[in-house]
N, C-alpha and C positions, 0 to 999 in steps of 0.2 A: 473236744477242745478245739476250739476256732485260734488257728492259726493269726490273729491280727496284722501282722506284717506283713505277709504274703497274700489278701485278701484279693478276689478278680473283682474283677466290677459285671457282678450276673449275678444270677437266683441264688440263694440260700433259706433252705425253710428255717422259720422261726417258731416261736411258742404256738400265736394264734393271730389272726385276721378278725376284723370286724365286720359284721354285714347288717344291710338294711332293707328290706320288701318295701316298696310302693303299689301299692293294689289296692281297687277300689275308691279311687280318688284320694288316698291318704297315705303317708308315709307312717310304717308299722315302727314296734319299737327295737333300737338296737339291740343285736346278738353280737356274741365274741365265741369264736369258732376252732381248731383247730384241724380241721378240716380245709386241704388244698385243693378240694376240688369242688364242682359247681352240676349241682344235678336239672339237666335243661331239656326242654322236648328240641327233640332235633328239626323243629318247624321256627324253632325263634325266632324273631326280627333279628338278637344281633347276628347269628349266622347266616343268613339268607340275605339282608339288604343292607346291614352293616349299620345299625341303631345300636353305637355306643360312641362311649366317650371317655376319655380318661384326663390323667394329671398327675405330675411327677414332682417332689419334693423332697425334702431332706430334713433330718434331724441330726443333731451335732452334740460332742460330748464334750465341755473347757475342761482348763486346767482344774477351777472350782471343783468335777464334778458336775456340776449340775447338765441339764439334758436341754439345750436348747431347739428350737421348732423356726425355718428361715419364711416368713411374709407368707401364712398359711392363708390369710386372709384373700390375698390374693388371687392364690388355685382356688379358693373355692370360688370368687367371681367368675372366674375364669372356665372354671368346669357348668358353671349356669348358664352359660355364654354358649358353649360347646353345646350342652342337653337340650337349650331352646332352639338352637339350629337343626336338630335330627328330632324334632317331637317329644323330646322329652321333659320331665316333669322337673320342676326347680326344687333344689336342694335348701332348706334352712339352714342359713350358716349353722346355727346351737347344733343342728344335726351332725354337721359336720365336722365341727369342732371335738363334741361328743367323740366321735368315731375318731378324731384322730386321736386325740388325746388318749382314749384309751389304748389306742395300737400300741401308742408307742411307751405308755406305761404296762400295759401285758409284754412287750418284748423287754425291755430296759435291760436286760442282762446282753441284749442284741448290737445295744448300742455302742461301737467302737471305741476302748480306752481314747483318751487326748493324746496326742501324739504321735498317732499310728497315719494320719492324714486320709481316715476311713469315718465312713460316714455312715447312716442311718436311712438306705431309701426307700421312701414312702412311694405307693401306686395308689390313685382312687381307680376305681373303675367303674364304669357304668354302663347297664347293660341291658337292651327293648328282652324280655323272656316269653313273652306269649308268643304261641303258636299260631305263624300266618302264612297263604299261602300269596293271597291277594296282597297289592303292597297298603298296608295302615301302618298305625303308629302302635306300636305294644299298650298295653294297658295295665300290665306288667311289669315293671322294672328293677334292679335289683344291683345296689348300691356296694361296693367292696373297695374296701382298705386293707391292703396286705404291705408286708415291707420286707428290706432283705440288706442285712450289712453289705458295704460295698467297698472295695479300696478304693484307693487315687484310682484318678482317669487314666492317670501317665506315669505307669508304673518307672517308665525310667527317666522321669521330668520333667519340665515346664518345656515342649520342645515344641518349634514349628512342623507346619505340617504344608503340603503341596497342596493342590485343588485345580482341577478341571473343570474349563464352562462347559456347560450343557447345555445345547438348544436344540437338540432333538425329543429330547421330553418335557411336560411339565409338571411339574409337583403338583400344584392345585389349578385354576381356572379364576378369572379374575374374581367372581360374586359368587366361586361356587365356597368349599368348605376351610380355606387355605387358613382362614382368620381364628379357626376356632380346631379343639386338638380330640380329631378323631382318627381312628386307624388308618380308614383307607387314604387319609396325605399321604402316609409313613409308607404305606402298602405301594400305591404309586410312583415309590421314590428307591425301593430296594433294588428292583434292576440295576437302575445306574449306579448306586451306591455297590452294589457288586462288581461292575464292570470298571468302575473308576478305581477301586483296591484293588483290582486283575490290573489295572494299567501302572498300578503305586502310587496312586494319587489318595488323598486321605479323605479327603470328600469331591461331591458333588457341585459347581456353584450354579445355581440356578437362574436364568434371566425372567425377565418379566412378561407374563404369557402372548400378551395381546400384542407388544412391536419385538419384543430380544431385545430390545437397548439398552434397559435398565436390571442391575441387581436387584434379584430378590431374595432367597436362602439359599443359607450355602448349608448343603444335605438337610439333617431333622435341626440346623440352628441358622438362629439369625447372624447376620453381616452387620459388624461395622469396621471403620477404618479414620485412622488418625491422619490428616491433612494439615499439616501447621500446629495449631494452636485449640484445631474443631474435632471433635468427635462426630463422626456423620455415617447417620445409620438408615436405612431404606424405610421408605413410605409406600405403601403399596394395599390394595387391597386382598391379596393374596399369599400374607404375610401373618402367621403367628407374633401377636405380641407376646414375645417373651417376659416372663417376671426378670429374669437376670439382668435382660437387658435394659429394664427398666432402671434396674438398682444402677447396674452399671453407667446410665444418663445422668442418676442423681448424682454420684461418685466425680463424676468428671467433672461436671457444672461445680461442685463442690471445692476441686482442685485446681480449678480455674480455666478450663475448656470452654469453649462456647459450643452447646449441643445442638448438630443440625439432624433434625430425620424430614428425609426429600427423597425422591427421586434418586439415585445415584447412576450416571450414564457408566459402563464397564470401564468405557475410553478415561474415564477419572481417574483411574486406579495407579496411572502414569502419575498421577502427580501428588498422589500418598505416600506415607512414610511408614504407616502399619497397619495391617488388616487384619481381623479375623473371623472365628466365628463363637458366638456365647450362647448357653442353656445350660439347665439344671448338671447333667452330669459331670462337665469338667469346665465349669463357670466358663475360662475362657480359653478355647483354642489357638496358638497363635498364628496366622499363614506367612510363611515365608516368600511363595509361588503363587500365581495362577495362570494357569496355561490359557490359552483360546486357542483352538484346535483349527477351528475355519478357517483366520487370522494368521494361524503359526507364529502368534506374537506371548512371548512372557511377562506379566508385570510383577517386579519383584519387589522386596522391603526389606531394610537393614541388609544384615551382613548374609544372611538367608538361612543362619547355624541360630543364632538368639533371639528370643523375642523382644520385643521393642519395649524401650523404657516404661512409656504407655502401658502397654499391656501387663507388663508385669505389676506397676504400681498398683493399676486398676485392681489387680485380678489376687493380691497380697493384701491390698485392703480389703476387698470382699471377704474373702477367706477368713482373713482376720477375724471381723465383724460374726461372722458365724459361728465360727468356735468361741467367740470372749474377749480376744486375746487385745482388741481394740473395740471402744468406745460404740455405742450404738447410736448416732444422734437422731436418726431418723424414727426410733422407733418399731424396727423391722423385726425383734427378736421375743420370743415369746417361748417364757420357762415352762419345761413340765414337771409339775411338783409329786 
């Protein structure tokens, strides 16, 4: 019996996972599995040179009942995006659709009552399996959808959070993988992500590889921050486009923001009124703090206990949208029957 209210946000096995074999120039036909593990020759591309890709998502339970799926359309662009940049073979959406679709109608019993502020996470994963020693591209591949109920992000609230700049590492490299979502960013970014919660700081913010002048993410999410009347979110070539924060530009322009994504210099951050950081797992972070350690300087927001009007509106109408609970105008929800 799954505990609902008390849910973490981390693995839980479910029913069964969906998978898909690419071999031979053609993608084979869907399996549903119950099987957690993955039988691989230990010469694989993705263990050795790091040929995969993934994509993270959500399914939601309204009041209705019914089982809603948030802009899937989008990860799977998104994961094409990722798999042409490490060699690998494009995904048909119908495939993908297929595979979600069914994940999350074999789990359905997975899917957190409404109410519980627990959601449904979906993993695609994708992964080079042929044996190499030499560096090529797999010829091999092997497609997986698994999911795992997860509670709220912020088990005890919508709260801010601190952040440290970082300009001794970089996440990604301006033209190298930053744009597109495979392991080794994430891998690249654990140190500091370790050492910044050894300091109390809640993430990482990262500057921009080539000068340090400009924000770029802050830990595994994107940065924006409220200036006036603008919503102003980073441009950069070594930057994850987020689907959240994608929604989140509609959202604002919608409510009457004017949406900049530029450059943003650190030195800006003095003359913002709220910052944070957004993706899949707790749509939006809010930051209170960010330290610059070189500098010894803090730029803060609000009262540095509550998040900013902003952020909240943003981040309740999202939420909303996903459960039911508010209007879809855009289009972004998609039922599983």
């Amino acid at each position: 019996m799954i505990d609902w209210a008390n849910l973490p946000f981390g693995y839980l096995k479910t029913k069964s996972n969906t998978r898909c074999l690419y071999s031979e120039g053609k993608w084979g036909k869907m399996e549903v599995t119950e099987s957690e593990n993955i039988n691989m020759h230990m010469a694989a591309t993705c263990l050795h040179y790091g040929q995969e890709c993934f994509e993270g998502l959500k399914a939601y339970r309204g009041k209705d009942g019914k089982i809603r799926v948030f802009r899937w359309e989008e990860n799977s662009k998104r994961l094409n995006r990722s798999a042409a940049r490490v060699g690998m073979p494009e995904v048909p959406a119908e495939l993908f659709k297929e595979m979600l679709f069914t994940l999350v109608k074999e789990n359905a019993d997975f899917v957190p009552p409404y109410g519980t502020g627990a959601s449904l996470y979906i993993r695609p994963l994708m992964i080079g399996m042929s044996p190499r020693l030499g560096i090529s591209a797999s010829t091999e591949v092997l497609l997986i959808l698994f999911c795992s109920p997860v509670g709220p992000y912020y088990k005890g609230g919508f709260k801010p959070i601190k952040v440290i700049v970082e300009r001794g590492s970089d996440r990604a490299a301006p033209l190298g993988t930053g744009t597109v979502k495979v392991g080794g960013n994430y891998a690249a970014a654990l140190n500091m992500s370790i050492k910044s919660h050894e300091m109390g700081y809640g993430a990482a913010l990262y500057l921009d590889p080539k000068e340090k002048k400009y924000i770029d993410e802050c830990g595994p999410a994107n940065f924006f921050a409220i200036k006036g009347d603008k919503y102003i979110t980073p441009k950069s070539t070594s930057i994850l486009p987020s689907i959240t924060n994608m929604s989140l530009q509609a959202l604002a322009e919608k409510k009457g923001l004017t949406v900049e994504k530029r450059q943003i210099p650190l030195t800006e951050l003095a003359e913002c009124d709220e910052a944070a950081e957004c993706g899949t797992a707790a749509v939006i972070s809010p930051i209170s703090a960010v330290y610059d350690p070189d500098e010894n300087k803090t730029y803060t927001f609000g009262d540095q206990v509550h998040p900013g009007k902003n952020c909240v509106d943003l981040y309740n109408t999202l939420v909303g949208i996903q459960y039911g609970d508010i209007a879809d105008p855009f289009g972004w929800i998609s039922f599983v029957e």
